[in-house]
ZAMARGU-562928 format. One record per residue (C-alpha): x, y, z. Coordinates in Angstrom, 1 decimal. Layout:
ATOM      x      y      z
ATOM      X      Y      Z
...
//
This chain:
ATOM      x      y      z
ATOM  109.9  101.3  128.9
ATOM  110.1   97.8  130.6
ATOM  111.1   95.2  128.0
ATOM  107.8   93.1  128.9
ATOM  105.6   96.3  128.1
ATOM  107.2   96.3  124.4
ATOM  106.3   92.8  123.8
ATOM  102.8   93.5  125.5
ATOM  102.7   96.5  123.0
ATOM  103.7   94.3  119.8
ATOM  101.6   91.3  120.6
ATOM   98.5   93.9  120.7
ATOM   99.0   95.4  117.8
ATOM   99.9   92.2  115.4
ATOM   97.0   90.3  117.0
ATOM   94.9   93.1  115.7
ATOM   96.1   93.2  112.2
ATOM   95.9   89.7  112.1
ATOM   92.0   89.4  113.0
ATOM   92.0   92.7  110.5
ATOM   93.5   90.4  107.5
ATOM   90.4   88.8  107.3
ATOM   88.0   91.0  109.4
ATOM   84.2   91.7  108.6
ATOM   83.7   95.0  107.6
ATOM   79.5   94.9  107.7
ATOM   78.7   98.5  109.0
ATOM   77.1   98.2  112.5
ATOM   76.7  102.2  113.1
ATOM   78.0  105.9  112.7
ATOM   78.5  107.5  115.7
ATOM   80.5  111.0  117.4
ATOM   80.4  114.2  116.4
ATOM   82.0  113.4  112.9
ATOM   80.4  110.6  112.6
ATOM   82.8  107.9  112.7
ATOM   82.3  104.7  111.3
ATOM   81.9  101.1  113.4
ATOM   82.2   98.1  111.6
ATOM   82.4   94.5  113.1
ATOM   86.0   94.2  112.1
ATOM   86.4   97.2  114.7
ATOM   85.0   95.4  117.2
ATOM   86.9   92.0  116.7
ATOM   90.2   94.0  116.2
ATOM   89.5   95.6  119.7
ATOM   88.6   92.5  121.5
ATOM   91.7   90.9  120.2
ATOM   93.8   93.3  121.4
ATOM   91.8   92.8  124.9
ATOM   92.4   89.1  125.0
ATOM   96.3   90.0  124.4
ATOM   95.7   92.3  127.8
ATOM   93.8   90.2  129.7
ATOM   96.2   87.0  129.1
ATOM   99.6   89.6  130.5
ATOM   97.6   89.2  134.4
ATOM   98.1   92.9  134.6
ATOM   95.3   95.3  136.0
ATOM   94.6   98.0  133.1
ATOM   92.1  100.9  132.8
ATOM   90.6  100.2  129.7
ATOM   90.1  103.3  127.5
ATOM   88.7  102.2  123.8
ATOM   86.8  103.8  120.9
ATOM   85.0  101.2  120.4
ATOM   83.2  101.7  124.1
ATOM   82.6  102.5  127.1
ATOM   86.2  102.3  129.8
ATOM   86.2   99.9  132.1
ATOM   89.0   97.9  134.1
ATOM   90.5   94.9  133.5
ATOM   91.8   93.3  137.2
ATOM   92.0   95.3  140.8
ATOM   93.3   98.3  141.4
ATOM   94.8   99.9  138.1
ATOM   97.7  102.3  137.6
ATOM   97.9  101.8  133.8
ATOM   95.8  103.2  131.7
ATOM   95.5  101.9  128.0
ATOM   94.3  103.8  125.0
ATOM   93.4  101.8  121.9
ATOM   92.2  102.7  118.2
ATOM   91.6   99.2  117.0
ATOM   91.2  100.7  113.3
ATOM   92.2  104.3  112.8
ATOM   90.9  104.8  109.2
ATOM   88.0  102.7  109.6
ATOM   85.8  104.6  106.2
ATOM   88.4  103.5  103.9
ATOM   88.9  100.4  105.6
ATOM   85.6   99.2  104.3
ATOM   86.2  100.3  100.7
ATOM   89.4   97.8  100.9
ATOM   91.9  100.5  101.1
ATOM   93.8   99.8  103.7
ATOM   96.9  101.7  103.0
ATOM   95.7  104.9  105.2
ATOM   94.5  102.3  107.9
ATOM   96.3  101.4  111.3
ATOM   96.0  100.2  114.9
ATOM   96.9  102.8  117.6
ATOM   97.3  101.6  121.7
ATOM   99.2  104.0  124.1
ATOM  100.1  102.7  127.3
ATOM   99.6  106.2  130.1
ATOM  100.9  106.1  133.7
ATOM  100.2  108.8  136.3
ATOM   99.4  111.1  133.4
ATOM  102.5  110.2  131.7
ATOM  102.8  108.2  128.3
ATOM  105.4  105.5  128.8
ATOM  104.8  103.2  125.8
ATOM  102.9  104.0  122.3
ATOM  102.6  102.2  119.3
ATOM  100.9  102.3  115.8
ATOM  100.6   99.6  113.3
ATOM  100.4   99.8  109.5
ATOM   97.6   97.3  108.4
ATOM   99.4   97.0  104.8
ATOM  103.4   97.1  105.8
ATOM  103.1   95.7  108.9
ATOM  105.2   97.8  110.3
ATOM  104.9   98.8  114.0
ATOM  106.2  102.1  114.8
ATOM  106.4  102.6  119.0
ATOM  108.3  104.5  121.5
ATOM  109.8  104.2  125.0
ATOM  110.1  106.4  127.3
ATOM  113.1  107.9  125.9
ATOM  113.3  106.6  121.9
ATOM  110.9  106.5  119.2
ATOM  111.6  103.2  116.6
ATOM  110.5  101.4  113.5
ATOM  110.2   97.6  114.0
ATOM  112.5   97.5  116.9
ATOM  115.0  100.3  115.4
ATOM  115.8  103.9  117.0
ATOM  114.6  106.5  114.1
ATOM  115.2  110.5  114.8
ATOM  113.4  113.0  112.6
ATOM  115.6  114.5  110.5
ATOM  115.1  118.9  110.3
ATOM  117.2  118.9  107.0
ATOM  115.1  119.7  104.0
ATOM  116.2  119.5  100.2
ATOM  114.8  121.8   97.9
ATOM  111.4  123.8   98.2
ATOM  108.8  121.8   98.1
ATOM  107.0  120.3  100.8
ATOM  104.5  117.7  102.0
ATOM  101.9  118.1  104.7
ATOM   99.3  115.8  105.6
ATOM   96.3  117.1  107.3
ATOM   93.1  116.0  109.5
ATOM   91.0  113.8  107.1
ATOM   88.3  116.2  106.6
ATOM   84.7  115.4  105.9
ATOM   81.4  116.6  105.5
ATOM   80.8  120.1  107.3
ATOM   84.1  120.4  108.7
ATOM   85.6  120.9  105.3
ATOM   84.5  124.4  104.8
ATOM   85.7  125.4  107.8
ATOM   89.6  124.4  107.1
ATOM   89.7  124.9  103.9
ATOM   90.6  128.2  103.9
ATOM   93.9  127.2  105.9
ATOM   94.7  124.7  103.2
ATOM   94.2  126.7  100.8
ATOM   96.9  129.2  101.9
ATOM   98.9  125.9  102.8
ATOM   98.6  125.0   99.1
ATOM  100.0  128.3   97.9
ATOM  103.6  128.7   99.7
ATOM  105.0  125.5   97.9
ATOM  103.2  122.5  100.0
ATOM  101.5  120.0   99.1
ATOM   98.6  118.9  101.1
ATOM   97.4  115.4  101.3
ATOM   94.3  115.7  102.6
ATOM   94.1  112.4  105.4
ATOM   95.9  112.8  108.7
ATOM   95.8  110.0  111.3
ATOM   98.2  108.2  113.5
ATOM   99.9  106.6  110.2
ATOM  100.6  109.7  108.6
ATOM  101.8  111.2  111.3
ATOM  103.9  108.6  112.3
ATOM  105.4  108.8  108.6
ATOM  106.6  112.6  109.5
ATOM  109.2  110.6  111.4
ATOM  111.0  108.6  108.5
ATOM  111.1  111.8  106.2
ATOM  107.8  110.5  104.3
ATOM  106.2  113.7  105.2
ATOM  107.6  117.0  106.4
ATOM  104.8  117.5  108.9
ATOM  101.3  116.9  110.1
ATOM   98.5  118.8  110.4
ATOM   95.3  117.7  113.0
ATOM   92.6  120.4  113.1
ATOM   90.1  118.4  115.0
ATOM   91.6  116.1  117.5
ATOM   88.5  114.9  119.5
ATOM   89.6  112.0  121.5
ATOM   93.0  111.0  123.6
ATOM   93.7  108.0  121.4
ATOM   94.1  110.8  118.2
ATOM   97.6  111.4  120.4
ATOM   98.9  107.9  120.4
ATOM  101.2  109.1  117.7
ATOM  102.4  112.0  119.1
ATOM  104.6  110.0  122.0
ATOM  106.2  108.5  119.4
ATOM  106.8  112.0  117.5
ATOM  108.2  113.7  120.0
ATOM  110.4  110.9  121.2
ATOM  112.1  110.9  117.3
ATOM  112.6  114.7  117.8
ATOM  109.8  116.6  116.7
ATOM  108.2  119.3  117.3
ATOM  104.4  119.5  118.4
ATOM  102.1  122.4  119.0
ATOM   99.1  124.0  118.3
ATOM   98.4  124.7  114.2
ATOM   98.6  128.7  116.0
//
């Protein structure tokens, strides 16, 4: 990854967890399949991020949960992915410790720069095209386990969809895991620093729920299908 495109990438996400310090969280509507919660501080944390893209003078495709795409300049060959708040229900409950900012830089169908940041840390977890790091230093996923036990997270599952998996966690439970049941870019990204042994997503619905997994492979996972 070009050295300008990591800056680009850190001076997206900290503008957005600085606007989401002090961010409304006033409920402006539900929507998706699962329906997903919008709050004002979504939109403010996504438009911040846009002002950091608009000020580079680069042309982006602009691909954002928080609307519709559209293109920023002439001509794009960069795409950009962005989850201005990936956590958004607990977000307005003031629990922002499952919470983060996910934006994934794509070119010709090829992720080249990804990067999710923790709203209470502050840490900013990314990846080149080569490395994955944690604020600026190269982390590997290490496949040594101590002991038995193990820690999974899984998909944050709510309402309907919870009878469908529950079943699989269930089985999960018994063969000496624990399950934790929220699973977003965050968790995921923790897989890589040993916080969790793996990660679990049984409804990914949109390409910014793979920001992460650049990053993941890149520290020496391994991702496939829950199969």
């Amino acid at each position: 990854m070009k050295n300008d495109f990591k800056e680009l990438g850190f001076a997206c996400v900290r503008a957005a967890m600085k606007v989401l310090d002090s961010a409304s969280v006033k409920i402006i509507q539900f929507k998706g399949p699962t329906k997903n919660v919008q709050t004002e501080a979504d939109l403010e944390a996504n438009e911040a991020i846009l002002k950091v893209l608009k000020e580079s003078g680069r042309p982006f495709k602009i691909i954002s949960e928080e609307g519709e795409p559209f293109v920023i300049g002439e001509n794009p060959s960069i795409e950009v992915y962005i989850d201005p708040i990936d956590g958004s229900s607990y977000f307005i409950l003031g629990n922002k410790r499952l919470c983060c900012t996910a934006i994934m830089f794509v070119e010709n169908g090829k992720v080249f720069a990804s990067f999710v940041g923790d709203l209470v840390t502050g840490d900013i977890y990314h990846c080149d095209e080569t490395f994955a790091f944690l604020n600026g230093q190269k982390i590997s996923f290490s496949n040594e386990k101590k002991g038995e036990k193990y820690m999974v997270a899984t998909y944050a599952i709510k309402g309907k969809w919870i009878s469908g998996v529950m079943p699989k966690l269930t089985e999960l439970a018994q063969n000496k895991i624990f399950v934790f049941n929220n699973c977003g870019p965050l968790e995921q990204s923790l897989v890589s620093t040993g916080q969790f042994d793996a990660s679990i997503d049984f409804l990914p619905i949109n390409i910014w729920d793979f920001c992460v997994l650049a990053i993941e492979q890149k520290a020496g996972e391994i991702v496939t299908t829950t199969d």
